[in-house]
C-alpha positions as CSV (number, residue, x, y, z in Angstrom):
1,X,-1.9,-31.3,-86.2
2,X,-2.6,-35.0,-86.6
3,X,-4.8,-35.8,-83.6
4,X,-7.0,-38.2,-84.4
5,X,-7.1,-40.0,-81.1
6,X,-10.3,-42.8,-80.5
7,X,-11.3,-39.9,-78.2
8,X,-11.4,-37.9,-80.5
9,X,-13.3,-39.1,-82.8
10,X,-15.7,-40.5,-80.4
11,X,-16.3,-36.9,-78.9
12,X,-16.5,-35.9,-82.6
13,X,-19.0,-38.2,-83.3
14,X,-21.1,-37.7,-79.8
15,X,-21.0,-33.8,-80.8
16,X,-22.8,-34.5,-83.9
17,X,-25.4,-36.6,-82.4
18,X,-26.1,-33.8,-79.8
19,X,-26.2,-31.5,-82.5
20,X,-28.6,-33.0,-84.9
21,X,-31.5,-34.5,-81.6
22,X,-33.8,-30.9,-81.6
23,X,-33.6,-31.0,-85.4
24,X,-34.4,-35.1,-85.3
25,X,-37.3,-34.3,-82.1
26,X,-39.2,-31.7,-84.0
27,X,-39.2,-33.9,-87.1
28,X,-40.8,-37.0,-85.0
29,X,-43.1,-35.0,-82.8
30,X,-44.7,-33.6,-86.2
31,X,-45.0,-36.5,-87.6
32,X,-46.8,-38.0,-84.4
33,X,-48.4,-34.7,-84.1
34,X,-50.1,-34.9,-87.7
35,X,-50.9,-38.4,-87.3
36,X,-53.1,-37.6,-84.3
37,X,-55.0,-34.5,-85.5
38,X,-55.2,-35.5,-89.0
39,X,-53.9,-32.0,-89.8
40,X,-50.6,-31.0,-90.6
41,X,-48.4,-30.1,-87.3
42,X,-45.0,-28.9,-88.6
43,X,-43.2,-25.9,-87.1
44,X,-41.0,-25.7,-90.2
45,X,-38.5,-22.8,-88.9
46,X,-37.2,-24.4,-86.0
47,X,-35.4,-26.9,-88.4
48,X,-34.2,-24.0,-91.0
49,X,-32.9,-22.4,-87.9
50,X,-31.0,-24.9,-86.3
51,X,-29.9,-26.9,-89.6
52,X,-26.7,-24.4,-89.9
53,X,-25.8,-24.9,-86.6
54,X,-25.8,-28.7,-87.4
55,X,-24.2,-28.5,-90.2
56,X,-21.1,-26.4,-89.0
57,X,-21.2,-29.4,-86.1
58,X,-20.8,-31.9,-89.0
59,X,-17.8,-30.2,-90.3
């Protein structure tokens, strides 16, 4: 099955992105987060529990 289409890979690629942007917005709101109130803001099982599902996306 060789489709490898520009649509394709462009919907491959989008997938991915959507995918990976609640992993990348907890990371970044943290880090704001922390940089506010000088304490650590993390919630550090939202990315362990989404990271799988981003990974099987990057396949």
């Amino acid at each position: 099955m060789q489709n490898r289409g520009v649509l394709t890979k462009v919907l491959a690629v989008a997938g991915t992105v959507l995918v990976w942007i609640p992993i990348l917005f907890t990371i970044i709101t943290a880090v704001i987060g922390t940089i506010y109130a000088r304490r650590v803001r993390f919630d550090f099982l939202m990315p362990a529990e989404l990271f799988p599902i981003a990974l099987v996306g990057a396949l």
